[in-house]
Biopython code that builds the backbone (N, CA, C, O; Angstrom):
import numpy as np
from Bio.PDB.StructureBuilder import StructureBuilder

atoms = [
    (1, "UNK", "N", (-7.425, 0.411, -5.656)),
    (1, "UNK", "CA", (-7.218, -0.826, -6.370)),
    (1, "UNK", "C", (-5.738, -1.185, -6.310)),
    (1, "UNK", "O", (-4.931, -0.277, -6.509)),
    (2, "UNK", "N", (-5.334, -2.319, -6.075)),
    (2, "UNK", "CA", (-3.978, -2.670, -5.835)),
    (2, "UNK", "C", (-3.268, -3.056, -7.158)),
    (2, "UNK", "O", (-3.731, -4.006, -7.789)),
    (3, "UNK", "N", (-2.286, -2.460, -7.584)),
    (3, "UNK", "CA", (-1.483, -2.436, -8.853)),
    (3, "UNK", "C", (-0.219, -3.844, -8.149)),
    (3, "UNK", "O", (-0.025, -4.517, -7.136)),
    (4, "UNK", "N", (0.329, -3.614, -9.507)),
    (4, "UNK", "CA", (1.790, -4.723, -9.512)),
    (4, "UNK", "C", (3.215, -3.488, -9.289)),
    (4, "UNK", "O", (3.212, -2.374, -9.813)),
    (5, "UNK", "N", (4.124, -3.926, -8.572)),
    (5, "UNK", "CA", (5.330, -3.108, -8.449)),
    (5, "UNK", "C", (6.659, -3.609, -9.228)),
    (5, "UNK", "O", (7.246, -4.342, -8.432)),
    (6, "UNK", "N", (7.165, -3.555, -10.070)),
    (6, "UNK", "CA", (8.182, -3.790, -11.006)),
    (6, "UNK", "C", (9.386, -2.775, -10.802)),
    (6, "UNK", "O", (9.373, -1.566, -11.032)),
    (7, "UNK", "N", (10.571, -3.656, -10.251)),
    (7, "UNK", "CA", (12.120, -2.594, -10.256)),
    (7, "UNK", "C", (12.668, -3.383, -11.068)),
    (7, "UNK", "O", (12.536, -4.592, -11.257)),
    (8, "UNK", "N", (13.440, -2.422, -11.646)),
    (8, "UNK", "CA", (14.992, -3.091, -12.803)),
    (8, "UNK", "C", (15.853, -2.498, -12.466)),
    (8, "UNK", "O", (15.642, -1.359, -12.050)),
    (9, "UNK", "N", (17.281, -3.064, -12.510)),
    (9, "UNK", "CA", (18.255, -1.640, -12.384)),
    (9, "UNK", "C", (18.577, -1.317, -13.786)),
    (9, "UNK", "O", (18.802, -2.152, -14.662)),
    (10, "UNK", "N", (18.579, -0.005, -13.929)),
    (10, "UNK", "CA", (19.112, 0.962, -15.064)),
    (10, "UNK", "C", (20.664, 0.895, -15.317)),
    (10, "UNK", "O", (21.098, 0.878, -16.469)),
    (11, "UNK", "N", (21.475, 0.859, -14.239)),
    (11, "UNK", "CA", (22.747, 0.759, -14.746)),
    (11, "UNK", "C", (23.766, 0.139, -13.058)),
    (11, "UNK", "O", (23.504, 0.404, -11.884)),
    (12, "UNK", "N", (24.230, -0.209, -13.291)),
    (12, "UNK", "CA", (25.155, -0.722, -11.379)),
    (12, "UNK", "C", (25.975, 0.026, -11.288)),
    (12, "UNK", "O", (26.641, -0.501, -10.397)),
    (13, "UNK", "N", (26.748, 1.392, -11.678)),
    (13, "UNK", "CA", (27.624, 2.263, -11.222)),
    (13, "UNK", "C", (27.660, 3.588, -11.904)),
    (13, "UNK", "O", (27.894, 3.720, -13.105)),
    (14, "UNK", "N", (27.429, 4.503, -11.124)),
    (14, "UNK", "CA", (26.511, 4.417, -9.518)),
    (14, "UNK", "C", (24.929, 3.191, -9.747)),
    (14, "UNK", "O", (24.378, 3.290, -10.843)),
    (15, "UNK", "N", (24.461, 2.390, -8.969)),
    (15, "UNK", "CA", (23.089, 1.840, -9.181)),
    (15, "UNK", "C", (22.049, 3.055, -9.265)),
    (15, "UNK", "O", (22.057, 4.153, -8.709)),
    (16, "UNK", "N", (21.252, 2.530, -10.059)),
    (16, "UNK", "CA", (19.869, 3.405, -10.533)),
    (16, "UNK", "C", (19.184, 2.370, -10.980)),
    (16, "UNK", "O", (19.641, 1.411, -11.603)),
    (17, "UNK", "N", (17.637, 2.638, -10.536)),
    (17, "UNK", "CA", (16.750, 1.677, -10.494)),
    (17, "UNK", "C", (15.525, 2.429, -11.048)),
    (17, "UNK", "O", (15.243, 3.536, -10.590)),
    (18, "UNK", "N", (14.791, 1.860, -12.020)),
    (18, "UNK", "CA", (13.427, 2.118, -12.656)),
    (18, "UNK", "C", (12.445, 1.462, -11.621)),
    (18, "UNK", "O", (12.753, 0.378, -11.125)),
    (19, "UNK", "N", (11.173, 2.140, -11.255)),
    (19, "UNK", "CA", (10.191, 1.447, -10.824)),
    (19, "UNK", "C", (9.120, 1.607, -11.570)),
    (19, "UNK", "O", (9.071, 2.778, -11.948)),
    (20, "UNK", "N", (7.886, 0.728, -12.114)),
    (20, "UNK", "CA", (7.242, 0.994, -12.879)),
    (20, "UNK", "C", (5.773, 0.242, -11.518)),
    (20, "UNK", "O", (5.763, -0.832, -10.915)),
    (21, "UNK", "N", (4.871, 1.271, -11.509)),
    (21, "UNK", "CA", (3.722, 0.729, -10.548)),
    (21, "UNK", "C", (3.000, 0.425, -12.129)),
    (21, "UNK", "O", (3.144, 1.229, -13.050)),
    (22, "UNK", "N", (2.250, -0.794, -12.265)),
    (22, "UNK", "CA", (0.697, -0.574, -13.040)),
    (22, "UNK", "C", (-0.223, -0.910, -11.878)),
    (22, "UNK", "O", (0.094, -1.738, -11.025)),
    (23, "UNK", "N", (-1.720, -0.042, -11.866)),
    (23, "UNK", "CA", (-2.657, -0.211, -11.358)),
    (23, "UNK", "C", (-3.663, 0.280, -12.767)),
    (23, "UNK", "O", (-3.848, 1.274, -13.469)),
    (24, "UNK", "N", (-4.228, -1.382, -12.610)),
    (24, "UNK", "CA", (-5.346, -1.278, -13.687)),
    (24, "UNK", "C", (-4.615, -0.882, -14.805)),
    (24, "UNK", "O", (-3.402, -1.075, -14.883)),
    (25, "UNK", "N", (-5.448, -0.194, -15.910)),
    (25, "UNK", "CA", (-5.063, 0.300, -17.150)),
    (25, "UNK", "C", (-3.911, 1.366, -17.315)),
    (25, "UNK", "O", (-3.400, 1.611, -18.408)),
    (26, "UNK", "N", (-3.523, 2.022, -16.049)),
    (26, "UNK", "CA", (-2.643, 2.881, -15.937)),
    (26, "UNK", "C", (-1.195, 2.582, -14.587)),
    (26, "UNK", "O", (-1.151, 2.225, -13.409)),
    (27, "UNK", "N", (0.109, 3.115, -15.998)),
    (27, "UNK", "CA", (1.049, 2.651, -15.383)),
    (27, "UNK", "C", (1.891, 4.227, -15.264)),
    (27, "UNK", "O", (1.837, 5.151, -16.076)),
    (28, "UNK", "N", (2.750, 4.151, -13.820)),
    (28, "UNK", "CA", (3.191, 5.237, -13.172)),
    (28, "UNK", "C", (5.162, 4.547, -13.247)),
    (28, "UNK", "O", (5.542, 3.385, -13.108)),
    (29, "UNK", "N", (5.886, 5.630, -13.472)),
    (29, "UNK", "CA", (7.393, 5.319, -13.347)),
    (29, "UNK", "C", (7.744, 5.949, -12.590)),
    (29, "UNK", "O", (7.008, 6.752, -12.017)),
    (30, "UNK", "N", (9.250, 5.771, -12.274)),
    (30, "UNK", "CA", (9.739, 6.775, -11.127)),
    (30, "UNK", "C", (11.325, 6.350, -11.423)),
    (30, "UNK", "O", (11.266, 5.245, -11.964)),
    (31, "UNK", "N", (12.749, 6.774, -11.293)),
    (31, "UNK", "CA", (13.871, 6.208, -11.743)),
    (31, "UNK", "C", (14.728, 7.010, -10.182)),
    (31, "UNK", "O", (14.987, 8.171, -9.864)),
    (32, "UNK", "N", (14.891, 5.947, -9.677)),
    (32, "UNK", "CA", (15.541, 6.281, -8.240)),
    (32, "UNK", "C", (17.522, 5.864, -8.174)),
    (32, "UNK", "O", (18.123, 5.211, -9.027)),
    (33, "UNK", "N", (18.007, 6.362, -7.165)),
    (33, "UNK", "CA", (19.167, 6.254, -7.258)),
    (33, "UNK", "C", (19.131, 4.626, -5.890)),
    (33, "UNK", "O", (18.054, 4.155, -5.526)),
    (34, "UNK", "N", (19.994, 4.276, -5.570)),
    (34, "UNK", "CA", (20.098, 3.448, -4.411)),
    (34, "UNK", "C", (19.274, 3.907, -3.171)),
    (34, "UNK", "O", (18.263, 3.321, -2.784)),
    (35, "UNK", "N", (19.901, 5.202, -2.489)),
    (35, "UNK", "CA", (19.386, 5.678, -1.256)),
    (35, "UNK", "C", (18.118, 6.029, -1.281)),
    (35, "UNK", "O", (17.415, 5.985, -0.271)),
    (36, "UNK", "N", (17.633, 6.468, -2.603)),
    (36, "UNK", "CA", (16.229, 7.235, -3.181)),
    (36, "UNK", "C", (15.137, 5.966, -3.078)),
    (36, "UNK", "O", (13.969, 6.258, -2.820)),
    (37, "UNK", "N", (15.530, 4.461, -3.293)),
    (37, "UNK", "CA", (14.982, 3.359, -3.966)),
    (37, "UNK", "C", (15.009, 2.825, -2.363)),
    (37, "UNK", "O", (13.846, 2.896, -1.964)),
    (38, "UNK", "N", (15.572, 2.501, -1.677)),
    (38, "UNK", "CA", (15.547, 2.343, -0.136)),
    (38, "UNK", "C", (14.385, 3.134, 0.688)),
    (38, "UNK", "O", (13.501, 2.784, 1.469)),
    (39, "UNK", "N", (14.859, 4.495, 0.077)),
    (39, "UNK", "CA", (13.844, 5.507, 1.110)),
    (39, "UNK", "C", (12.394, 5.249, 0.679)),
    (39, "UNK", "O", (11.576, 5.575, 1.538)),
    (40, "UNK", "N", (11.962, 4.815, -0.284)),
    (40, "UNK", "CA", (10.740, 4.615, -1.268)),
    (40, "UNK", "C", (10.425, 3.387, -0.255)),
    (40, "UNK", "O", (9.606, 3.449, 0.662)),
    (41, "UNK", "N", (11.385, 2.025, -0.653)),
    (41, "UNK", "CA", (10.849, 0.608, -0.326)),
    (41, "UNK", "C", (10.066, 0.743, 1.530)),
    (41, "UNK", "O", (8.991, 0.398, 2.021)),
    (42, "UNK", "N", (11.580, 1.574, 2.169)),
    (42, "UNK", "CA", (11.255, 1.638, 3.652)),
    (42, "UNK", "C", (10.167, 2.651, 4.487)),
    (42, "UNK", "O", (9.622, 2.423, 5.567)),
    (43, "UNK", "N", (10.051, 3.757, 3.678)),
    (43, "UNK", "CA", (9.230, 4.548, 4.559)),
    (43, "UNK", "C", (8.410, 5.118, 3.762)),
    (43, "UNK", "O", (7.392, 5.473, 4.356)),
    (44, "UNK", "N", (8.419, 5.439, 2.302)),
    (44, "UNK", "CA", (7.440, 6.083, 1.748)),
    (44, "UNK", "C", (6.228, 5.408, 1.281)),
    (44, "UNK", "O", (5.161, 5.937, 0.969)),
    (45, "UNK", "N", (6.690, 3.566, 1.274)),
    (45, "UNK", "CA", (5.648, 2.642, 1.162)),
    (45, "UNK", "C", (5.486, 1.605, 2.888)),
    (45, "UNK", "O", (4.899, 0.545, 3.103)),
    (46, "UNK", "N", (6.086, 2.281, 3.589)),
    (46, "UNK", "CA", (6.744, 0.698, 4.669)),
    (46, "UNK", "C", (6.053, -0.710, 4.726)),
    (46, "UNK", "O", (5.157, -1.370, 5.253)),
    (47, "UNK", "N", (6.969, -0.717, 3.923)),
    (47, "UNK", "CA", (7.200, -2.309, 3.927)),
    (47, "UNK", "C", (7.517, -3.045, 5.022)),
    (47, "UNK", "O", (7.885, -2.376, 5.987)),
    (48, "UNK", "N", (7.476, -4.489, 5.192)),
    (48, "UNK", "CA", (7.939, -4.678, 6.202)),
    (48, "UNK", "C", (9.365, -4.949, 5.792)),
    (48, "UNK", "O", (9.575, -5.320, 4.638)),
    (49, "UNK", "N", (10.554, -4.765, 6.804)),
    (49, "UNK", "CA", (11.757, -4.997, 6.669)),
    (49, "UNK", "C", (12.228, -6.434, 5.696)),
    (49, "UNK", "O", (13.118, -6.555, 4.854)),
    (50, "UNK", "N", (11.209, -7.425, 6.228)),
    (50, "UNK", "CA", (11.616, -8.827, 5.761)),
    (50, "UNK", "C", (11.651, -8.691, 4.250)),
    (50, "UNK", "O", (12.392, -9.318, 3.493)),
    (51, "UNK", "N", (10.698, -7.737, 3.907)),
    (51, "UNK", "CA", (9.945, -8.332, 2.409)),
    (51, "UNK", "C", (10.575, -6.821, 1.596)),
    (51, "UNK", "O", (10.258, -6.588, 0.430)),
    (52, "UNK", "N", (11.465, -5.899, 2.368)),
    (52, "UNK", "CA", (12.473, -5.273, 1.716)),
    (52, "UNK", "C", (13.523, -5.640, 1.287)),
    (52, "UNK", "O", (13.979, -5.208, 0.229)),
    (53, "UNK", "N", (14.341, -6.843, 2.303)),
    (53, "UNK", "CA", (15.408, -6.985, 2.481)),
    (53, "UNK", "C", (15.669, -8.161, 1.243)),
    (53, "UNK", "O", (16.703, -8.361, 0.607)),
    (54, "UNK", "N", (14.307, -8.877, 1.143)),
    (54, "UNK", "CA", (14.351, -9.839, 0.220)),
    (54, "UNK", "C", (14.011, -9.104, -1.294)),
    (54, "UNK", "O", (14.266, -9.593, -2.394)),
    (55, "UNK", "N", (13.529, -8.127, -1.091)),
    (55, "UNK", "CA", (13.346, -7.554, -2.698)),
    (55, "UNK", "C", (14.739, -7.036, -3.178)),
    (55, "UNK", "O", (15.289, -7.260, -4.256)),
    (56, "UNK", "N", (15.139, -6.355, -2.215)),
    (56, "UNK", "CA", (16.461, -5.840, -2.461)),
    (56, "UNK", "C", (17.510, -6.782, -2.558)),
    (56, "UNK", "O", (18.604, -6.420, -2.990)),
    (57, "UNK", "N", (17.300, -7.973, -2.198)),
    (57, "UNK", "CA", (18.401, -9.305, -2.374)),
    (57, "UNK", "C", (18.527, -9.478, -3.855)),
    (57, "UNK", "O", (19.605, -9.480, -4.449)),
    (58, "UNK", "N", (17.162, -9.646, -4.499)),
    (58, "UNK", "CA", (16.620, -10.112, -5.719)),
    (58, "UNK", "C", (16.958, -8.528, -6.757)),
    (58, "UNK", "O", (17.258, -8.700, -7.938)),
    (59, "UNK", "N", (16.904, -7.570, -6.387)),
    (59, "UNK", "CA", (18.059, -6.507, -7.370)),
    (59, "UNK", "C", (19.300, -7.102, -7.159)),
    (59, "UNK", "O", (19.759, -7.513, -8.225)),
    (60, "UNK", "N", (19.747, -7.230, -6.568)),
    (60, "UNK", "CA", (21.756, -7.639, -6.365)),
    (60, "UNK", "C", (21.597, -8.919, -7.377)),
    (60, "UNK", "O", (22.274, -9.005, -8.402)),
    (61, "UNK", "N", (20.786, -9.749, -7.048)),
    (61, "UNK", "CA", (21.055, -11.439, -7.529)),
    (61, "UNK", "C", (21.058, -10.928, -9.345)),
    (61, "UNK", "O", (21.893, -10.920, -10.249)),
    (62, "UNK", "N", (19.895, -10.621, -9.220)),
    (62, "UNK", "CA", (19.148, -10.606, -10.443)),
    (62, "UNK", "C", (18.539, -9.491, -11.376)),
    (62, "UNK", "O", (17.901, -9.509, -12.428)),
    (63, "UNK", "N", (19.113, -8.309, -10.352)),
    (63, "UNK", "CA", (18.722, -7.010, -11.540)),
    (63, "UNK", "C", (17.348, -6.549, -11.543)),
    (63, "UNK", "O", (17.219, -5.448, -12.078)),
    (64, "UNK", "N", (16.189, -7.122, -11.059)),
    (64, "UNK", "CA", (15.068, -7.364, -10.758)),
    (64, "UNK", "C", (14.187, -7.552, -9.650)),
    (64, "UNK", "O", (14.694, -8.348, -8.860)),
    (65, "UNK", "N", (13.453, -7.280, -9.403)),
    (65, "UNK", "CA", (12.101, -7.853, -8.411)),
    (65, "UNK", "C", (11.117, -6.958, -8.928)),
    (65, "UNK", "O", (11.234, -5.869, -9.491)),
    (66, "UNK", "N", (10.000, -7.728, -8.580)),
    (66, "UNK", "CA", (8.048, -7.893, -8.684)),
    (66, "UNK", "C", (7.467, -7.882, -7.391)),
    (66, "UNK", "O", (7.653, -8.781, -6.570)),
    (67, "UNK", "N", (6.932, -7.117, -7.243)),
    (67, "UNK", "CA", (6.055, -7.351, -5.806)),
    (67, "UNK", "C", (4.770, -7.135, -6.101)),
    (67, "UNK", "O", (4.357, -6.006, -6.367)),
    (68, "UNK", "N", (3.875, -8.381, -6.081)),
    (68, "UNK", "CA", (2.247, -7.778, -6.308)),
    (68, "UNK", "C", (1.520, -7.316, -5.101)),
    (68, "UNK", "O", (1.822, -7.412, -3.912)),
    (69, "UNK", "N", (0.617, -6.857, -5.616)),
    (69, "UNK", "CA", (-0.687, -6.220, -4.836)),
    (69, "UNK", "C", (0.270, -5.079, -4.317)),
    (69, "UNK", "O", (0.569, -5.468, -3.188)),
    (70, "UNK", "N", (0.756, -4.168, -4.484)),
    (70, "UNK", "CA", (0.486, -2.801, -4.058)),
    (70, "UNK", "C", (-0.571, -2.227, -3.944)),
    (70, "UNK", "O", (-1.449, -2.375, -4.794)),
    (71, "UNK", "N", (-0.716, -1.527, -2.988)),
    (71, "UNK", "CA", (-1.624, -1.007, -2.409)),
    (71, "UNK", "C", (-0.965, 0.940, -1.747)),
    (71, "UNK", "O", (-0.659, 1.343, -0.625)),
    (72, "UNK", "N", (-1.011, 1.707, -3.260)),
    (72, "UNK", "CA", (-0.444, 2.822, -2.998)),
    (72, "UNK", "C", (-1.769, 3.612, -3.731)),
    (72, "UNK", "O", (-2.034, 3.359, -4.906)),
    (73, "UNK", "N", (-2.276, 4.224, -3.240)),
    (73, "UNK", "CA", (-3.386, 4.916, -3.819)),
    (73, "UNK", "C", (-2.487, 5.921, -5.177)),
    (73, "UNK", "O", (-1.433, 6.556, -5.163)),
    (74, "UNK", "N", (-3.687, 5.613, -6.420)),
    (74, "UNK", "CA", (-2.702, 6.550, -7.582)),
    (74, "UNK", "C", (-3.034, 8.154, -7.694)),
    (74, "UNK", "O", (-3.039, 8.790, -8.748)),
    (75, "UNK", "N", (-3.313, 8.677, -6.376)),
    (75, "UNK", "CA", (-3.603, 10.133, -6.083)),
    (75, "UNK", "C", (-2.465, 10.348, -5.500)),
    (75, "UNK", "O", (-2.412, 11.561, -5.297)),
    (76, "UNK", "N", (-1.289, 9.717, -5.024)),
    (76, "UNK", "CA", (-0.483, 9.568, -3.852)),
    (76, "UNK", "C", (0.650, 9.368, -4.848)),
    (76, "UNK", "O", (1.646, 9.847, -4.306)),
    (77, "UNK", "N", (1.046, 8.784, -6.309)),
    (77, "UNK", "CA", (1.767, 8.965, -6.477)),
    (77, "UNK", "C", (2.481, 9.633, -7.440)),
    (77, "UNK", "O", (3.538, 9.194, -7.893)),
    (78, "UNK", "N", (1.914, 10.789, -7.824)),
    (78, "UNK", "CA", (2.531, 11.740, -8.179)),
    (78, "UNK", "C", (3.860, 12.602, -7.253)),
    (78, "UNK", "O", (5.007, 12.969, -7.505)),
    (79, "UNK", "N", (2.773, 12.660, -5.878)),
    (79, "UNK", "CA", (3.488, 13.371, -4.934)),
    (79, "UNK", "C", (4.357, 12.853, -4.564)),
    (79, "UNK", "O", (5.233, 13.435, -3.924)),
    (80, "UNK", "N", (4.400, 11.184, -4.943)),
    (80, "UNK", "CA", (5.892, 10.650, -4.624)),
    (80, "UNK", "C", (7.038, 10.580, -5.833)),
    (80, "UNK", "O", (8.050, 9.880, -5.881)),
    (81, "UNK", "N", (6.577, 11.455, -6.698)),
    (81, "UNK", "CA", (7.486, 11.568, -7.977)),
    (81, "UNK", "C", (7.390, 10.828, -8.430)),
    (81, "UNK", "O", (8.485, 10.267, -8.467)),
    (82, "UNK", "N", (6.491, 10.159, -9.054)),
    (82, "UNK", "CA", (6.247, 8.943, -10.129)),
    (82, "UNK", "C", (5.616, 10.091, -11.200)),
    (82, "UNK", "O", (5.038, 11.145, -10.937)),
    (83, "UNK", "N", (5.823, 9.712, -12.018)),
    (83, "UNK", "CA", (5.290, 10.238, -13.664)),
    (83, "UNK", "C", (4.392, 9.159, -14.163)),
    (83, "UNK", "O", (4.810, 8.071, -13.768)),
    (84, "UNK", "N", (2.795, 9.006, -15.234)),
    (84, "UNK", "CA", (2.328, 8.780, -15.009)),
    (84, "UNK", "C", (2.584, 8.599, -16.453)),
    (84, "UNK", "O", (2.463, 9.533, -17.245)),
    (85, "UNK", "N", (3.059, 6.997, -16.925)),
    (85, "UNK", "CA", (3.675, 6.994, -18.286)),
    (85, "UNK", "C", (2.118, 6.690, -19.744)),
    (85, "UNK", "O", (1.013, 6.169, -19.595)),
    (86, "UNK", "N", (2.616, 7.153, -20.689)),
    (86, "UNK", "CA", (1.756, 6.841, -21.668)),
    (86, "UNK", "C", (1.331, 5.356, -21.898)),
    (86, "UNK", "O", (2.090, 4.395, -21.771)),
    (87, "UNK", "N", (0.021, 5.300, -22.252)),
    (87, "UNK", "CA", (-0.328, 3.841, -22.243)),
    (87, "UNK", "C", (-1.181, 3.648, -23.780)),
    (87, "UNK", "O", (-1.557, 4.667, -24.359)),
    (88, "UNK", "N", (-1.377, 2.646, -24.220)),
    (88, "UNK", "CA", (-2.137, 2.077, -25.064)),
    (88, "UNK", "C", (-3.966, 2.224, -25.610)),
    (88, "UNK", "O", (-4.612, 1.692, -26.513)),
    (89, "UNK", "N", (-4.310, 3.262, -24.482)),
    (89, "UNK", "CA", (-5.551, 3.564, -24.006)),
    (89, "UNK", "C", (-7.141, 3.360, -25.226)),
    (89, "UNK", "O", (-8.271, 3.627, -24.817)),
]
sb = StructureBuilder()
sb.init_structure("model")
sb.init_model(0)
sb.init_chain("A")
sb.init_seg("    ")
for serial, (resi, resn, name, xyz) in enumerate(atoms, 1):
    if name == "N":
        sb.init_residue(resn, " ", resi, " ")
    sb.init_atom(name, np.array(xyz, "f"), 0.0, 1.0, " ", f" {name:<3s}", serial, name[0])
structure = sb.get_structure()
């Protein structure tokens, strides 16, 4: 099932970035550094370059980006170090 992808940055020096996946009723975090948040966008999800380069524009501009429909199976992301945050259930 394809969740929503949500980054914020946590702080701009050094940058650190929160990612929060929700799929369905359950939402997964993960708190990456710059190079960590790159290696995620480019190869551990690959994206295409275009639609990296523009998410990552939109952290610099704005501290922020949303990307819907992910499509990361939630068996898959533990092993990518996401923690699997408390919810409202």
């Amino acid at each position: 099932m394809p969740g929503t992808l949500h980054i914020f940055r946590l702080k701009p020096d050094p940058p650190q970035y929160q990612a929060n996946i929700n799929i369905g009723a359950n939402s997964w975090v993960r708190v990456f550094d710059a190079p960590g948040l790159d290696e995620f966008l480019r190869h551990s999800w690959a994206l295409p370059e275009s639609e990296v380069e523009a998410m990552l524009g939109e952290l610099r501009a704005s501290g922020r980006t949303t990307e819907a429909l992910v499509d990361i199976p939630e068996s898959q992301l533990a092993e990518m170090g996401f923690a699997e945050s408390p919810s409202d259930k």
